[in-house]
C-alpha positions in Angstrom: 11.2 17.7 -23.4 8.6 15.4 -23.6 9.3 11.6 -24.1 8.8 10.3 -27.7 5.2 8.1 -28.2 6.8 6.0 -30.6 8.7 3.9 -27.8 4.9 2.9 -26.5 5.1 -0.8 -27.3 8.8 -1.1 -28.0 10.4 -4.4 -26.5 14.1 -4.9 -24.7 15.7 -8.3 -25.2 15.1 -10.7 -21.9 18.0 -10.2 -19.0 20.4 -12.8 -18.1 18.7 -15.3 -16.0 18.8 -14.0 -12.0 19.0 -17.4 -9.7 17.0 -16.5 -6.5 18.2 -17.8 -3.1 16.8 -19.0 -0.5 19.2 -16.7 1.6 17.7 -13.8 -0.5 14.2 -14.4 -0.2 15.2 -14.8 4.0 16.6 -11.1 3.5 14.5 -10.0 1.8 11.4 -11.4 4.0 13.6 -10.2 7.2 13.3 -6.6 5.8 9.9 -6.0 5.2 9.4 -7.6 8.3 7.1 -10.7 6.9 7.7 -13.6 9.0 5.7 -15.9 7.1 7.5 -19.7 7.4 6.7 -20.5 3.7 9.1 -17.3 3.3 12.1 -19.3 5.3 11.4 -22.5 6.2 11.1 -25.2 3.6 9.3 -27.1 5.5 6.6 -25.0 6.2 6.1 -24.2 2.3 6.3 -28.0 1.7 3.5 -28.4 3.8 1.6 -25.5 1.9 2.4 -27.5 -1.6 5.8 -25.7 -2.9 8.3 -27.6 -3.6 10.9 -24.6 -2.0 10.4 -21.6 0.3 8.4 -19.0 -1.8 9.3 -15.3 -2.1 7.0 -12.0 -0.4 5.3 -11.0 -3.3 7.4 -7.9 -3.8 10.6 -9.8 -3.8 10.4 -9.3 -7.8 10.9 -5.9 -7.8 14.5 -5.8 -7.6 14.7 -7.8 -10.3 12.7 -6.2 -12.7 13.1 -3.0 -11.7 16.7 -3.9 -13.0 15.9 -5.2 -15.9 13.4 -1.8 -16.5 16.7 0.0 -16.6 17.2 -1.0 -19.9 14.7 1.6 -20.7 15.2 4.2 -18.6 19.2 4.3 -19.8 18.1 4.4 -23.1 19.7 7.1 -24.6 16.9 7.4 -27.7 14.3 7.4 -25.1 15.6 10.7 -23.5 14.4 10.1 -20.3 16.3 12.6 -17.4 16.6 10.3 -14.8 17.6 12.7 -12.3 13.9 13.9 -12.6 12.1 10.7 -11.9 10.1 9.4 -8.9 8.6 5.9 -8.6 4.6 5.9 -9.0 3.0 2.6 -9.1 4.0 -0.7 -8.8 1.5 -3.7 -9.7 2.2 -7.6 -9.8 0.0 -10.4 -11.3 1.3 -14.0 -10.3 0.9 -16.9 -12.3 2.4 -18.9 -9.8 4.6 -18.0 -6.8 8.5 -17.3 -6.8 10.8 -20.2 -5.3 13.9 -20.6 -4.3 16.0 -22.2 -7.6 14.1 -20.3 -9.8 16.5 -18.7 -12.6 14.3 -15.9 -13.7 15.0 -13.3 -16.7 12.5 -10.1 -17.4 11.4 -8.9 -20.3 10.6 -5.5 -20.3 7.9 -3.3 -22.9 6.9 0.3 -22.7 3.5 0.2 -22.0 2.4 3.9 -22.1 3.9 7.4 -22.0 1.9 10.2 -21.4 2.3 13.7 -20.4 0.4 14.9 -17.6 1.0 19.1 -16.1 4.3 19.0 -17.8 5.3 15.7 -16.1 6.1 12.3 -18.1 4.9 8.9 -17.4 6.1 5.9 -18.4 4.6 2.5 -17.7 6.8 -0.6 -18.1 5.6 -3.8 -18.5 8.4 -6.3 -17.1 6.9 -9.7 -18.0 8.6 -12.7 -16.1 9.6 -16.3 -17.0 11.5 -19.0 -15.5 14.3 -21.4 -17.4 11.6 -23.2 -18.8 10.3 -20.6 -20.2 7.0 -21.1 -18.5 4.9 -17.4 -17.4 5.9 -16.5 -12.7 4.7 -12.9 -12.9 4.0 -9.9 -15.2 5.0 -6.5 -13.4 3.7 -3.1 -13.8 6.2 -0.5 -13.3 4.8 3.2 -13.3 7.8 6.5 -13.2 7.2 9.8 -13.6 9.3 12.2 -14.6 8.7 15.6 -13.1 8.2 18.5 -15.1 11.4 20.8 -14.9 10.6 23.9 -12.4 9.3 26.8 -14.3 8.0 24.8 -17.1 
């Protein structure tokens, strides 16, 4: 069943506000197997100009991949989650992620489309800081595979 085109530009309400850690981002940094300093070593991103360690630029994802659950569990929506593979994942920074930051994502439906039977969804998950003031807007792309035989 194909996903219903009037969710294309409907809004969820922001998430609770996710702190980030400096032991996360050192994780995090340790599992993609980035061992940039600024990443771990305050020191290092002092001397680059942060005022903290700074997060790989795909340390937002689990974040607002998170916070995009509040549209894929969206019973209106009708999205069969069991059918869905991750397609595309885009980031544009404002400014870097730190350690402190309390972060909370906002997420949109972008676009749905049908494509061979298979739904796309694209979610915009647009993300702030306590201040309110712009880190990072993420683009969050899942398709939804066509049943087989369809």
């Amino acid at each position: 069943m194909a996903l219903d085109q009037s969710f294309v530009g409907r809004t969820y309400p922001p998430t609770a506000a996710y702190e980030v850690g400096r032991e996360k981002i050192r994780e995090f940094a340790e599992a993609i197997g980035d061992a940039n300093p600024a990443y771990t070593d305050t020191e290092a991103a002092k001397a680059l100009g942060h005022s903290d360690v700074i997060a790989p630029p795909t340390f937002v994802f689990a974040i607002t991949f998170k916070a995009a659950g509040a549209v894929i569990e969206d019973p209106q929506l009708g999205l069969d989650y069991s059918r869905v593979v991750h397609g595309d994942q885009k980031f544009a920074y404002t400014r870097p992620v730190r350690a402190g930051d309390r972060l909370s994502v906002t997420s949109t439906i972008e676009a749905i489309k049908s494509l061979a039977g298979n739904d796309i969804l694209d979610i915009r998950g647009e993300v702030h800081d306590a201040s309110g003031e712009h880190v990072v807007t993420a683009w969050t792309k899942l398709v939804s595979r066509a049943p087989e035989g369809a």
